[in-house]
PyMOL commands that place a pseudoatom at each C-alpha (Angstrom):
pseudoatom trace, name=CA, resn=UNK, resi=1, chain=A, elem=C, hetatm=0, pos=[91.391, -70.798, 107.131]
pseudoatom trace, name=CA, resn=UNK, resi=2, chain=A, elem=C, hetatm=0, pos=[89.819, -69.107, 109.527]
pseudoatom trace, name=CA, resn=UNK, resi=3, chain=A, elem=C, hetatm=0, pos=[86.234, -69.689, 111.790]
pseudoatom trace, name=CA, resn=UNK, resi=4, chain=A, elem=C, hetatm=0, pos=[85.331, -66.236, 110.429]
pseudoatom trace, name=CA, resn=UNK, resi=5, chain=A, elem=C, hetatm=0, pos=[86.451, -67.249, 106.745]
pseudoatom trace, name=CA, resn=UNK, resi=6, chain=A, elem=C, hetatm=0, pos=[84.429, -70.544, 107.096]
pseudoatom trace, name=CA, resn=UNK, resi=7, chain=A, elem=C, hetatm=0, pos=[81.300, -68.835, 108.213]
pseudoatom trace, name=CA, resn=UNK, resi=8, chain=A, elem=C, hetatm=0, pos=[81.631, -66.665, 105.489]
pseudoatom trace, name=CA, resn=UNK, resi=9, chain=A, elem=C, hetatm=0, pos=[81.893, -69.304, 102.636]
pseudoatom trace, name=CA, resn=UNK, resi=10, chain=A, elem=C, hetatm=0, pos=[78.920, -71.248, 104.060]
pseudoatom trace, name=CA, resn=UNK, resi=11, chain=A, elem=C, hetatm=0, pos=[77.007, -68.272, 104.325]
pseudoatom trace, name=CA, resn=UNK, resi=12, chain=A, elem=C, hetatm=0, pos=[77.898, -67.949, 100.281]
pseudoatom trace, name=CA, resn=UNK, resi=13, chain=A, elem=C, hetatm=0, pos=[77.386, -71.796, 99.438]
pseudoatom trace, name=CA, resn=UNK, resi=14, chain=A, elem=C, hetatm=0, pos=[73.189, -71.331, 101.174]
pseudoatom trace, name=CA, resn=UNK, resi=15, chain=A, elem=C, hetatm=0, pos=[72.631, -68.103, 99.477]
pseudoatom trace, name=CA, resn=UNK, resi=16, chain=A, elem=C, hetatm=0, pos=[73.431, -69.780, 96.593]
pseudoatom trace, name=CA, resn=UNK, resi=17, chain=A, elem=C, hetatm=0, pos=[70.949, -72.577, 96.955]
pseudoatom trace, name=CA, resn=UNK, resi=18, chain=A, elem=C, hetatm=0, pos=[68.043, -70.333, 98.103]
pseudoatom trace, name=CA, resn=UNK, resi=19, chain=A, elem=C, hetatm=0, pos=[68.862, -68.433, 94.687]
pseudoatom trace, name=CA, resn=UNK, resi=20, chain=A, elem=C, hetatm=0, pos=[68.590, -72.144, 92.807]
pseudoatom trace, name=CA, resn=UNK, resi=21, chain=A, elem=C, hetatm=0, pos=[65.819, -73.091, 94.762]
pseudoatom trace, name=CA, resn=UNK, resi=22, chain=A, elem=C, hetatm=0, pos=[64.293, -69.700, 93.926]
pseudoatom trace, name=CA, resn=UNK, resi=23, chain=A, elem=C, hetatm=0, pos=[65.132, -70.056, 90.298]
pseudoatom trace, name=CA, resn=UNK, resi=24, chain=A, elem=C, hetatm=0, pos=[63.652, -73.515, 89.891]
pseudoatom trace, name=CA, resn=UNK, resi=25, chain=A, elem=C, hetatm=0, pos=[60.001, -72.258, 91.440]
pseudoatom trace, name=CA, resn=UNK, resi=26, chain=A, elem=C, hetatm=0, pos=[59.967, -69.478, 89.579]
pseudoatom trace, name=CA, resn=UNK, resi=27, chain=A, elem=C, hetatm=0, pos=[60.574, -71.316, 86.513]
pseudoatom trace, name=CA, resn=UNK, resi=28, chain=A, elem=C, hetatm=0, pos=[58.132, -74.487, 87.006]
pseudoatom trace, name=CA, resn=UNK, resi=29, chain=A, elem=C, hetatm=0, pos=[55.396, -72.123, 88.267]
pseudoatom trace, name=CA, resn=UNK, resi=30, chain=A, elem=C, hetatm=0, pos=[55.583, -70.138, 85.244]
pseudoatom trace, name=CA, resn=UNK, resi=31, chain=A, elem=C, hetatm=0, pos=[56.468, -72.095, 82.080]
pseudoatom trace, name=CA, resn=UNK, resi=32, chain=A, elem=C, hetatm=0, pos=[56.296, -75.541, 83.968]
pseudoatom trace, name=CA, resn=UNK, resi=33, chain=A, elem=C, hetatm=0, pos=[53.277, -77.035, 82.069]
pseudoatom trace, name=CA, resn=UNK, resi=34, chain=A, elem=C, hetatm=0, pos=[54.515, -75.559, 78.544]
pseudoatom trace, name=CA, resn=UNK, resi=35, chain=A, elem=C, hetatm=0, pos=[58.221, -77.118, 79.266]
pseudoatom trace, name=CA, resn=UNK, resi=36, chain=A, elem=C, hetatm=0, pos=[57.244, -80.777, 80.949]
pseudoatom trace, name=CA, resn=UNK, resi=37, chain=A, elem=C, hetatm=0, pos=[53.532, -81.145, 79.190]
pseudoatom trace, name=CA, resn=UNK, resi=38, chain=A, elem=C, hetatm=0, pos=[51.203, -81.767, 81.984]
pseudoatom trace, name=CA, resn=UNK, resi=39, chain=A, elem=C, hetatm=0, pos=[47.974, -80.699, 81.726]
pseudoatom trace, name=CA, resn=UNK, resi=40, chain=A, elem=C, hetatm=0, pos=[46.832, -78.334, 84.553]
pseudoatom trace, name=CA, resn=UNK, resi=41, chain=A, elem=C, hetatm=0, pos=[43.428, -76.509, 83.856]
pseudoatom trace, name=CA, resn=UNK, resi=42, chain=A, elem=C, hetatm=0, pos=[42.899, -76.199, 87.076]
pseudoatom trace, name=CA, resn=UNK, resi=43, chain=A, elem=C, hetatm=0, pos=[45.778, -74.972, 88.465]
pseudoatom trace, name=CA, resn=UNK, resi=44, chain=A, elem=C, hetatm=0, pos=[45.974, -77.721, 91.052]
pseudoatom trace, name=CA, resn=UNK, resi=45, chain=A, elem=C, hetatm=0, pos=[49.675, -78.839, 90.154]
pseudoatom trace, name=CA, resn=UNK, resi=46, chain=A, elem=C, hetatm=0, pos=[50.233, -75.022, 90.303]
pseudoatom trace, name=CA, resn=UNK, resi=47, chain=A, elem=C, hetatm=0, pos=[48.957, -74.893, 93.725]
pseudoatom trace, name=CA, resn=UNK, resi=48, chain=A, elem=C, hetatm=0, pos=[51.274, -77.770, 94.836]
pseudoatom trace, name=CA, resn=UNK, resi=49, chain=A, elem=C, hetatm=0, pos=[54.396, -76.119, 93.991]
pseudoatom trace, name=CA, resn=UNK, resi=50, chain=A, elem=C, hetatm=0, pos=[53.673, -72.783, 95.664]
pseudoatom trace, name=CA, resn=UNK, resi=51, chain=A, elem=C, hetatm=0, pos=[52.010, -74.793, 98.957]
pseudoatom trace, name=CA, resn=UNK, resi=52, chain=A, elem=C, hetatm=0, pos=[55.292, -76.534, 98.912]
pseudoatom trace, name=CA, resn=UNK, resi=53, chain=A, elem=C, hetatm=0, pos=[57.674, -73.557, 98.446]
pseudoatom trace, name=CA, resn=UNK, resi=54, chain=A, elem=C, hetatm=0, pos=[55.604, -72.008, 101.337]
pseudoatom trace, name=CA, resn=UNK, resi=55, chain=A, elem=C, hetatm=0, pos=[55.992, -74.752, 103.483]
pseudoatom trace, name=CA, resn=UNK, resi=56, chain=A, elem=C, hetatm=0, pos=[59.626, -75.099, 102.409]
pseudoatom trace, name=CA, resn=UNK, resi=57, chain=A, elem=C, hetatm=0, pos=[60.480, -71.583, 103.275]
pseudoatom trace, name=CA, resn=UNK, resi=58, chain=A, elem=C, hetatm=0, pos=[58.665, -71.380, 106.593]
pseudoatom trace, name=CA, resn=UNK, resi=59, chain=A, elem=C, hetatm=0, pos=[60.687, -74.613, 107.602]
pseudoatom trace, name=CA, resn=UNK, resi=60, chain=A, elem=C, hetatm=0, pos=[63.626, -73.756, 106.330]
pseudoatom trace, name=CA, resn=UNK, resi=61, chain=A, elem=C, hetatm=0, pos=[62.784, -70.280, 108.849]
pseudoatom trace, name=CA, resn=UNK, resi=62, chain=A, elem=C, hetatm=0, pos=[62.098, -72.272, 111.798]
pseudoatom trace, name=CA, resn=UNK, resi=63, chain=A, elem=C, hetatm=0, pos=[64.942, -74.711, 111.563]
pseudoatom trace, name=CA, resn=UNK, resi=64, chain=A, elem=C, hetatm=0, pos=[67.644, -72.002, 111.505]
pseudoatom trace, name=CA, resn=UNK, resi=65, chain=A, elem=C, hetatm=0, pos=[65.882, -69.941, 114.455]
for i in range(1, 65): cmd.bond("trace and resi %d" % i, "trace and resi %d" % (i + 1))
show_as sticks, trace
zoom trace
């Protein structure tokens, strides 16, 4: 195989986990407390996940800069 045909499939494997890790916010932010149970009337576990997916992505920017 190939350096080009290596990039390639790496490039393929972390698409696929920004896709998963996409998935899995979208999915706890929206139907997290209905599936798990917690009890969030004020939206502070909601706030948690998206300050952490923000802080997540902007690292995840800066380390491959």
């Amino acid at each position: 195989m190939n350096r080009r045909a290596i990039g390639l499939v790496r490039t393929e494997g972390i698409n696929m986990l920004v896709a998963i890790a996409a998935a899995m916010f979208v999915g706890l932010f929206g139907w997290g407390a209905q599936y798990f149970g917690w009890s969030d009337p004020e939206s502070k576990v909601q706030l948690a996940l998206f300050t952490s997916f923000v802080l997540g992505s902007v690292c995840g920017y800066k380390s491959k800069g």
